[in-house]
C-alpha positions as CSV (number, residue, x, y, z in Angstrom):
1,X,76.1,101.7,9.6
2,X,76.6,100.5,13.1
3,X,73.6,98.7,14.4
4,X,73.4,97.9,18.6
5,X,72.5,94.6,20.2
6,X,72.0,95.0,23.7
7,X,70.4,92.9,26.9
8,X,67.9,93.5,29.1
9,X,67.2,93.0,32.8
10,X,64.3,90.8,31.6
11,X,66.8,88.3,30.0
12,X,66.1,89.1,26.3
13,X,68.5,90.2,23.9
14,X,67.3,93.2,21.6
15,X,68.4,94.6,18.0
16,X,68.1,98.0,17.2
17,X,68.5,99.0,13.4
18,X,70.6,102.3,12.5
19,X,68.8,104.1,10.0
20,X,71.0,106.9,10.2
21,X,75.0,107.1,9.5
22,X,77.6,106.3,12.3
23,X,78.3,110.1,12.6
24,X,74.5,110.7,12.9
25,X,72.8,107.4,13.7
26,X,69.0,107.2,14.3
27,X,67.5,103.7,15.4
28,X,64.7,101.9,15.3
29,X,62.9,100.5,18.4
30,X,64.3,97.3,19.7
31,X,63.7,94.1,18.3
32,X,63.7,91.0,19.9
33,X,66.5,88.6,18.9
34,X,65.1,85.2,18.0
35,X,66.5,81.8,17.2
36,X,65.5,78.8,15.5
37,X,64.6,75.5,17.3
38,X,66.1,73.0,14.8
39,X,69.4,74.0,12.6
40,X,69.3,76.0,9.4
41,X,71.5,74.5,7.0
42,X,70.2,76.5,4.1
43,X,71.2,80.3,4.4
44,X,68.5,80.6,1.4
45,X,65.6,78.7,3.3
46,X,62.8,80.4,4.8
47,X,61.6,79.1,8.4
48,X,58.5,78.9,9.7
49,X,57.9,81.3,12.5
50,X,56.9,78.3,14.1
51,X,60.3,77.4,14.3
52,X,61.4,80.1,16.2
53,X,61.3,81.3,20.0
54,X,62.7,84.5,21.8
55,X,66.0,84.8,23.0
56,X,64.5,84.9,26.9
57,X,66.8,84.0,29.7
58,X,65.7,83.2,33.1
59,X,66.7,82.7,36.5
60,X,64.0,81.0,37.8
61,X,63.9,79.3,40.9
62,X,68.3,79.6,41.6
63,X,67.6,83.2,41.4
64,X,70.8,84.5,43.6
65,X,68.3,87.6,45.2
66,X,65.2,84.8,46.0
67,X,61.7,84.4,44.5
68,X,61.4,88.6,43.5
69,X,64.2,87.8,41.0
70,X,63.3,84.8,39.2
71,X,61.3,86.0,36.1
72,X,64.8,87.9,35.2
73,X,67.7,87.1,33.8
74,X,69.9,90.0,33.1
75,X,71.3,89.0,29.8
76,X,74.7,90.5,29.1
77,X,75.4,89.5,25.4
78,X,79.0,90.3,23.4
79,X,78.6,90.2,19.6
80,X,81.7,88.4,17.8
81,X,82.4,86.2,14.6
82,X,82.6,83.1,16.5
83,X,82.8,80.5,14.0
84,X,84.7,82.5,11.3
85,X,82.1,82.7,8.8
86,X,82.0,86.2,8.6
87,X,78.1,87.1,10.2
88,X,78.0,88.3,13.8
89,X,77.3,86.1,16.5
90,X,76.4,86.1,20.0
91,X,78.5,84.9,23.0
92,X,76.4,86.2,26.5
93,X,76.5,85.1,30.5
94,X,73.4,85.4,32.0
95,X,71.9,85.7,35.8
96,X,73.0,82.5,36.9
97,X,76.5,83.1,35.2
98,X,75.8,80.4,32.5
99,X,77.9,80.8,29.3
100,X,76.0,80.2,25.9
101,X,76.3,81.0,22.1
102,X,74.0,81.6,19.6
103,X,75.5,81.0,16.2
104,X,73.9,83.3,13.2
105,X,71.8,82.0,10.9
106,X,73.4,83.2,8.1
107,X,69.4,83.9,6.5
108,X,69.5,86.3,3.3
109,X,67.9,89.5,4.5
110,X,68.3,88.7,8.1
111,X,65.3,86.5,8.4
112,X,64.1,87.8,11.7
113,X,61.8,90.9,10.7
114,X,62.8,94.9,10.6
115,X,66.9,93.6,9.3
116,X,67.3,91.7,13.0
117,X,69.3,88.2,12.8
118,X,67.8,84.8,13.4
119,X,70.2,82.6,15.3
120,X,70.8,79.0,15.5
121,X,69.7,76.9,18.8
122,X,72.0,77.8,21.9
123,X,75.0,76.1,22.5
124,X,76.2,76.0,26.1
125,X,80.1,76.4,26.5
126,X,82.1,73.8,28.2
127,X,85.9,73.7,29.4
128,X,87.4,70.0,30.1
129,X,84.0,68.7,30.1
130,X,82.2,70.6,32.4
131,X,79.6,74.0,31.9
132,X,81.5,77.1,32.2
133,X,80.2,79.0,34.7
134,X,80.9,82.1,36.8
135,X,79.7,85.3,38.9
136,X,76.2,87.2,37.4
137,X,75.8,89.4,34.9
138,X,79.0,89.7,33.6
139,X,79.4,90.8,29.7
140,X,82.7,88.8,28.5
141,X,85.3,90.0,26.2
142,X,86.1,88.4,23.3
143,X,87.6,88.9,20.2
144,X,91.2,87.5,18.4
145,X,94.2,87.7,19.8
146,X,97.9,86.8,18.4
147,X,95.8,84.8,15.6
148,X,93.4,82.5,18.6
149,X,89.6,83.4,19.8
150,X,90.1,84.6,23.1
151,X,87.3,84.4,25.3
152,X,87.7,86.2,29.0
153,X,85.8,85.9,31.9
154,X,85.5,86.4,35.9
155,X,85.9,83.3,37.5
156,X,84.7,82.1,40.7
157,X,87.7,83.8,42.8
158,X,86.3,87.0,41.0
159,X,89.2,87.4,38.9
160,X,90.0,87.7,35.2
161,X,90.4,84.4,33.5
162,X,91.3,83.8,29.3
163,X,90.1,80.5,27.9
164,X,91.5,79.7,24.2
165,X,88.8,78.5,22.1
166,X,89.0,74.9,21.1
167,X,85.6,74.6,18.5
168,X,82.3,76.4,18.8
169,X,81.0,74.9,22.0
170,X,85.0,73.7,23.7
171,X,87.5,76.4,25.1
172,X,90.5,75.9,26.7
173,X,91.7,77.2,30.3
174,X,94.6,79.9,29.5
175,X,94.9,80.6,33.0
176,X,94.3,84.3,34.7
177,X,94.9,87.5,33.7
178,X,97.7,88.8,35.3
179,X,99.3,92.6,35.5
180,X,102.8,92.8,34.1
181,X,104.0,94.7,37.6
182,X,103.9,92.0,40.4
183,X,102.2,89.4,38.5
184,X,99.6,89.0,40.4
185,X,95.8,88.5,39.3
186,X,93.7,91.2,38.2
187,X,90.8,90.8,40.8
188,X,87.3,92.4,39.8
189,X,85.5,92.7,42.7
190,X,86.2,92.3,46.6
191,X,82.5,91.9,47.8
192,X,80.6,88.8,47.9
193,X,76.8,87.1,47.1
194,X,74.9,89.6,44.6
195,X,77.8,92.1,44.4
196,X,80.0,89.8,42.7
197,X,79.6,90.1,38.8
198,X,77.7,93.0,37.1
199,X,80.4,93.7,34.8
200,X,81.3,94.4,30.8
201,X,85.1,93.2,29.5
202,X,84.9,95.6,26.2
């Protein structure tokens, strides 16, 4: 059965259990994604709910629309096997174009309540040593490609850029995306300020 994981305008990252079939699914109300403050190196430990905090992204005061838009933070989350160890993880942008990951936990029975994951702490995504970072609410696409993680993104020309990925928190420029007639760069948007972004690469 398919589940969905979804974002939310306020920045959190929900999971909503099929209890149904795929040809007839029926879920559950949403759940808040959660993740653990320290690492879980036992899939068979149980942790604290002490331990763990909401998935809850923020804008805050570099809100791009000003002070109305700070308590949000438009999370945009893909859901991929990012490290290879067979559980589903969680690559997302956010409202400040920030790139993270949230590794799975790996607990037995899910861990977080109602069959929802817990994940491990966030990991911020860097290229050559520096945050990667681009337009707003943008969902990225992600998946395997000729046997490498590819991870794509809108850059800050507002065009489609593929990064290889290096380890879990390192990727690699690839270079833009570029149509096979003309070769030129596939360009995503031709607006600027709050209308760049606000996009899903499925």
């Amino acid at each position: 059965r398919t589940d969905i994981v979804a974002g939310n305008a306020e920045g959190k990252i929900l999971f909503f259990k099929n209890v149904g079939t795929d040809e007839f699914p029926q879920f559950l109300p949403g759940l808040s994604v959660k993740y653990c403050i320290v690492e879980v190196k036992n899939p068979a430990a149980k942790v604290h709910p002490r331990l763990l905090r909401e998935i809850h992204v923020t804008a805050g005061s570099q809100a791009l629309n000003g002070p109305a838009e700070s308590a949000y933070g438009y999370a945009t989350p893909a859901v991929v096997d990012w490290n290879g160890d067979g559980f589903p993880d969680l690559v997302m942008t956010d409202a400040l174009g920030m790139h993270r990951v949230y590794l799975n936990a790996a607990l037995r029975g899910g861990g977080g309540g109602g069959g929802a994951p817990v994940m491990q702490p966030e990991i911020g995504l860097y290229s050559d040593d520096r945050e990667l970072q681009g337009p707003w609410r943008v969902k990225p696409g992600v998946g395997r490609f000729q046997g490498r993680m590819i991870y794509v993104v809108v850059d800050t020309d507002n065009e489609l850029r593929a990064y290889h990925k290096i380890d879990n928190q390192n990727v690699k420029d690839a270079g833009k995306l570029k149509l096979v007639d003309g070769g030129k760069p596939i360009k995503t948007h031709y607006l600027s300020g709050s209308a760049t972004g606000r996009i899903d690469i499925n």
